[in-house]
N, C-alpha and C positions, 0 to 999 in steps of 0.2 A: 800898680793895682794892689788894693789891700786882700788881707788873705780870705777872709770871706767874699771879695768878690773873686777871687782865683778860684775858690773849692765851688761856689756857684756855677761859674764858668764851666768848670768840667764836669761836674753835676748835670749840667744840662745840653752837652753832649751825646750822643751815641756810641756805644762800646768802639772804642778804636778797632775791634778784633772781627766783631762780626756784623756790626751796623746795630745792633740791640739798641731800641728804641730808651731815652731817656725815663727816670734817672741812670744817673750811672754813678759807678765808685770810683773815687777820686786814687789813683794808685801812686805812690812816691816809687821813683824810678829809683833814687837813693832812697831810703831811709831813713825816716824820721832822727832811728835811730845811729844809724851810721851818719848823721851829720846832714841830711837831706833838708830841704824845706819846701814850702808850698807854693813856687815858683812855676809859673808854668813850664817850663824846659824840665822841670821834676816830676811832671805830674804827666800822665796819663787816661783819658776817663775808658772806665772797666765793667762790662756786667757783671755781677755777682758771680756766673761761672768763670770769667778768664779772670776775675783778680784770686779768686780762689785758687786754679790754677798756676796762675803768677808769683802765688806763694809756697804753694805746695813744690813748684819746679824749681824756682831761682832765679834771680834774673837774669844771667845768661842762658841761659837756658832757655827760657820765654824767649827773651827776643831774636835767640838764633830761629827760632820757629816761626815767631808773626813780626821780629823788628822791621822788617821791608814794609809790610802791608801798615803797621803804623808810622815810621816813617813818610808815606804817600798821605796818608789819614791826615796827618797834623801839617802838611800841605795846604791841602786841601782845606779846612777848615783853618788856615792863619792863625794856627801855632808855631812858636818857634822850637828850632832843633833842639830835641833831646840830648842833657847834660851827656858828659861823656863816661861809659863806664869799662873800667878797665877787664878787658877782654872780648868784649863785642866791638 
């Protein structure tokens, strides 16, 4: 899949966090900058509060909070498993 139709794709999902109706923000589970890409398995889709959130906390952190419920999410909706981050 090319990257704009990956960043579409989760663009037009519902917040993984709370069902928050489309759009959504595309969240890099890695970082861009830490070496991340726009891979589905990296990506996440976010409403404005939780990617905000997901920033301001950290990523362990976040996902020790809602990683279950998005976990079930990207089931659900035939994502694959989120890359692996070390500590969660």
């Amino acid at each position: 899949m090319k990257k704009n139709d990956t960043l579409a794709l989760i663009r037009n999902l519902p917040c993984a966090v709370c069902g928050r109706s489309p759009p959504s923000e595309p969240d890099h589970i890695r970082t861009r900058g830490a070496g991340g890409d726009d891979s589905l398995a990296n990506l996440n889709p976010l409403c404005r509060r939780h990617h905000s959130e997901r920033h301001s906390a950290g990523i362990l952190t976040f996902l020790t909070k809602y990683g279950r419920g998005i976990e079930k999410f990207r089931i659900l909706h035939g994502l694959p498993p989120m890359i692996s981050i070390k500590g969660y």
